[in-house]
C-alpha positions in Angstrom: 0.0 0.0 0.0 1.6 3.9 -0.5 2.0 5.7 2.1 -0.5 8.4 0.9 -3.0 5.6 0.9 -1.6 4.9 4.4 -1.4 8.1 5.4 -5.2 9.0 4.7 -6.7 6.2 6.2 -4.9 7.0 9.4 -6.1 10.7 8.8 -10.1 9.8 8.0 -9.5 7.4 11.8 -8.4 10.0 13.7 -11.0 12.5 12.4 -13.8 9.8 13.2 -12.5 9.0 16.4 -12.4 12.3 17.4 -15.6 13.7 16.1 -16.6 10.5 18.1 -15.4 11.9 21.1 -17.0 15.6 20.6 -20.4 13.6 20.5 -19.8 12.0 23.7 -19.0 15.3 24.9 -21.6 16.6 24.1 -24.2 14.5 25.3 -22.2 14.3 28.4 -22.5 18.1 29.0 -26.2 17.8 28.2 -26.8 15.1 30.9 -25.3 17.4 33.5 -27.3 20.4 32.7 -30.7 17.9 32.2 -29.9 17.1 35.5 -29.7 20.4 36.8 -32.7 21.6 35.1 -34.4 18.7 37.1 -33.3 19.7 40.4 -33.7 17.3 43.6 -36.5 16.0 41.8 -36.2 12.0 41.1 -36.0 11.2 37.3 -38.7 8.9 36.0 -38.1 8.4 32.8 -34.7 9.0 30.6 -34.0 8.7 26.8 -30.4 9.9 26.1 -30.3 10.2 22.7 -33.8 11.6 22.0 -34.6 13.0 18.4 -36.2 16.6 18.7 -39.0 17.2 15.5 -39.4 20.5 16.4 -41.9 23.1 17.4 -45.3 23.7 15.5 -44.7 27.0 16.0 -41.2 27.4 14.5 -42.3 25.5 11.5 -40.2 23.3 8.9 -36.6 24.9 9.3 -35.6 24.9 12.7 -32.8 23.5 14.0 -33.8 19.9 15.1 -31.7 17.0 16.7 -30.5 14.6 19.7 -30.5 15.3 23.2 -31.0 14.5 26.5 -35.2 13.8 27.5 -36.0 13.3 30.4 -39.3 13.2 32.8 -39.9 14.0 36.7 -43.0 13.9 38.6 -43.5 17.9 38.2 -41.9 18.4 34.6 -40.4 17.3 31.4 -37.4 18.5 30.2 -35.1 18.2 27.0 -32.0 19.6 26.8 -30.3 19.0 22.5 -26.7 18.4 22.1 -26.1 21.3 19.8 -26.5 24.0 18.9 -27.4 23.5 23.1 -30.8 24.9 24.2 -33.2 23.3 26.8 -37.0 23.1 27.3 -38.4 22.3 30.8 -42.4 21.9 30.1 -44.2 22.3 33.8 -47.0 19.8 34.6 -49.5 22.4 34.5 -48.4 23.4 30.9 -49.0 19.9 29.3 -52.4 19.6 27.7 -52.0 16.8 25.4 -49.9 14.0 24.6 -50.2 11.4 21.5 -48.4 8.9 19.6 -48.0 10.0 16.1 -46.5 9.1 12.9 -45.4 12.9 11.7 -44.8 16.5 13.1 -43.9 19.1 11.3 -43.6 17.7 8.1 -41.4 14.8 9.2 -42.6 11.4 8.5 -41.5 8.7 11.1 -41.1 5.6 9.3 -40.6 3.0 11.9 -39.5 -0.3 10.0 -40.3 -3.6 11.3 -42.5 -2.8 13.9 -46.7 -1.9 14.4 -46.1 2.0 16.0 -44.3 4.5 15.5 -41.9 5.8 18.2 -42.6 9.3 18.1 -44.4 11.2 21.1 -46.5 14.2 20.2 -47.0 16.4 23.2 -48.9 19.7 23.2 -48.6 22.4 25.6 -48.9 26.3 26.9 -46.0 28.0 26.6 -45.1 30.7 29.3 -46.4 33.6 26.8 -50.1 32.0 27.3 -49.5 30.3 23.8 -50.5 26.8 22.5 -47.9 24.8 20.8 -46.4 21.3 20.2 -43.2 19.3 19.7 -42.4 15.8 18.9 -39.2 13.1 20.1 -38.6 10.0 18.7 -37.7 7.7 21.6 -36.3 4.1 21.6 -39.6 2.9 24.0 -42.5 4.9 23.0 -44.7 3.0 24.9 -43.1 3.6 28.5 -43.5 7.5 27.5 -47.2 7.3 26.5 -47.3 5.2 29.4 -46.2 8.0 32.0 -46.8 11.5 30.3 -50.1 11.1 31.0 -49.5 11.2 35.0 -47.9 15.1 34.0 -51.4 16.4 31.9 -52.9 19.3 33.8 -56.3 17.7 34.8 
């Protein structure tokens, strides 16, 4: 093999390996703020490497992407790897929460099984507003299961 040939492959693994490491960084960072954000409170639910869909509100082109979701007895909160922002979404705020194939124009096409594993939840924001965003999580079905226990009733 040349050494160019050589010497590029080595190149490409060290990029990967540390782009690799940036992720894990990332996600890392995310968990500690999540954490924060949640306080003393006791976690009840965690999905590391949710996938944000977006607001309603904010339309098609938004930023969108993984991050840290995770669900107390008084809140839900997300916090996305990068760019980093967080949401926390009080109890009181959540109105609605569904199972549902799409959100803002993105289709989740879950091969190989019967539902989809993206959880819809609506909710008022702190300007008095209505809107929604969607996460596709790993066990959809544990989500639906709790997120109920957080609607305002």
């Amino acid at each position: 093999m040349p050494l160019a040939t050589t010497l590029i492959i080595i190149a490409v693994i060290v990029f990967i390996a540390g782009l690799v490491r940036y992720i894990r960084s990332l996600a890392a960072s995310a968990a500690v703020e999540a954490a924060r954000l949640a306080g003393s409170e006791e976690v009840v639910l965690l999905e590391e490497g949710a996938n944000n869909f977006g607001f309603a509100s904010r339309g098609f082109r938004q930023w969108r992407g993984n991050g840290h979701l995770l669900m107390t007895a008084r809140r839900l909160v997300f916090v996305m790897w990068a760019p980093r922002w967080s949401l926390v979404i009080p109890r009181e705020h959540i109105r609605r929460v569904e199972r549902r194939k799409s959100h803002n124009g993105r289709i989740r096409r879950n091969f190989g099984s019967k539902w989809p594993n993206l959880i819809w939840v609506e909710y008022t924001t702190d300007r008095g507003t209505v809107d929604s965003i969607a996460w596709m999580v790993k066990d959809s079905e544990a989500w639906l299961g709790a997120l109920p226990g957080l609607i305002n009733q």
